[in-house]
Steps between C-alpha positions, in 0.01 A plus 500: 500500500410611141468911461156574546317825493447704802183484654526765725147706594310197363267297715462114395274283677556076511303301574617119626809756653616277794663236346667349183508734192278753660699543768794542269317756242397695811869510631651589174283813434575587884860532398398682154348788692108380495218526746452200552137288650538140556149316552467154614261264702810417735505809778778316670734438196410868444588612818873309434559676161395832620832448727701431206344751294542870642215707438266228295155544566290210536145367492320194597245370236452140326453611179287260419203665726420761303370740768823456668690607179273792444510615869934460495515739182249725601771643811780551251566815329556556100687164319717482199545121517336205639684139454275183560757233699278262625385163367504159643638162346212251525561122353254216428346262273197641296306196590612455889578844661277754657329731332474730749868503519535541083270798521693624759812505276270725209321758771835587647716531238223661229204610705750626750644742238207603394404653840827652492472715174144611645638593821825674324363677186296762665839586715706544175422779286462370184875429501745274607499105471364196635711196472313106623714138483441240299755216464692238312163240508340717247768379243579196647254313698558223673300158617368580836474875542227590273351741697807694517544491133140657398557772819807604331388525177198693588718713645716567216209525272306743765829773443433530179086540501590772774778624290186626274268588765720697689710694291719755512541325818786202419384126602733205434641209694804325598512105455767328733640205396640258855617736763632452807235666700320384866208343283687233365667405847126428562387294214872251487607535841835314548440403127576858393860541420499147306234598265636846472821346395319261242328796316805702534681256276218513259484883413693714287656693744596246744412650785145622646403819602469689810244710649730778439524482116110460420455791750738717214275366240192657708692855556561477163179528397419781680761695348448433143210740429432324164493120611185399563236189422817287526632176693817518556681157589778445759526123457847438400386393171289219651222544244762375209590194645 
């Protein structure tokens, strides 16, 4: 593991915290001293990481319910940071899918962090940081997953309009490239480790990232008191190629 900075007496809230890079974010600032509140939709897969975790706190909301969101923030005590995990994968032709479904990929992803930072803010003091995800479809998109491409670049472009209407408190995001995470285990099935080997050989690095290395990208942020408005990528120079 890199060095990263303590972040002992600090409470940091995710949200999307039972799984994938959440998960991983949430068990990273465990070890770096944190308070740390996972909140997800899934009470069971909660249940199962508050074994792993010792002394995690957790919350059940779907953060794309607003009232949910607000009503899971307004039991927690004082925040420093808040990191936005979750976000869906949703594919389909422009002329053929559903549109239900294609909103579905904008209002959790953007709308969904939007209730966030309302719910956090007033629990933060006028300090600390908020950090959302965008992802690799912002720079690349591809044929197929549309959707997923205008969620994440909302996203991305949503960190920096809060950036300004938030200030001092820090808002940026973190844009993943692949990663092996539960979500894509979902969306290729036994296809998985064949296309991840495909786009492996494509990238600069060779290799894609974990869960584990984007969640050092997100304590990172929270750290660096001057960062903020930013996207940082962890795509293994994907957008290059």
């Amino acid at each position: 593991m890199m060095h990263l900075q303590t972040l002992s007496g600090q409470h940091i809230v995710i949200v999307g915290g039972s799984r994938g890079i959440g998960l991983a974010t949430g068990s990273l600032a465990k070890q770096l001293g944190a308070e740390v509140t996972l909140i997800s939709r899934d009470l069971e897969k909660l249940n199962l990481v508050a074994q792993q975790i010792d002394g995690v706190r957790t919350a059940v909301a779907d953060f794309s319910d607003e009232t949910a969101i607000t009503t899971a923030f307004a039991d927690l005590p004082p925040i420093d940071h808040v990191y936005v995990a979750a976000g869906s994968f949703v594919g389909g032709h422009v002329l053929e899918g559903n549109m239900a479904d294609f909103r579905r990929a904008v209002d959790t992803r953007v709308w969904g962090s939007v209730h966030v930072v309302r719910a956090a803010v007033p629990k933060m003091n006028g300090s600390g940081s908020l950090t959302l995800t965008g992802g690799l479809s912002t720079d690349r998109p591809v044929a197929g997953a549309w959707a997923t491409a205008v969620a994440t670049a909302a996203t991305e472009q949503l960190a920096r309009a809060l950036a300004l209407e938030l200030a001092p408190i820090r808002v940026n995001a973190v844009s993943p490239g692949w990663t092996d995470t539960p979500m894509w285990d979902s969306v290729l099935g036994q296809q998985k480790q064949t296309v991840f080997g495909q786009v492996a050989a494509q990238v600069l690095a060779k290799r894609l990232s974990t869960a584990e290395e984007v969640a050092q990208a997100v304590i990172f942020l929270m750290g660096s008191g001057t960062i903020t408005g930013e996207v940082i990528h962890i795509d293994s120079g994907h957008r290059l190629v």
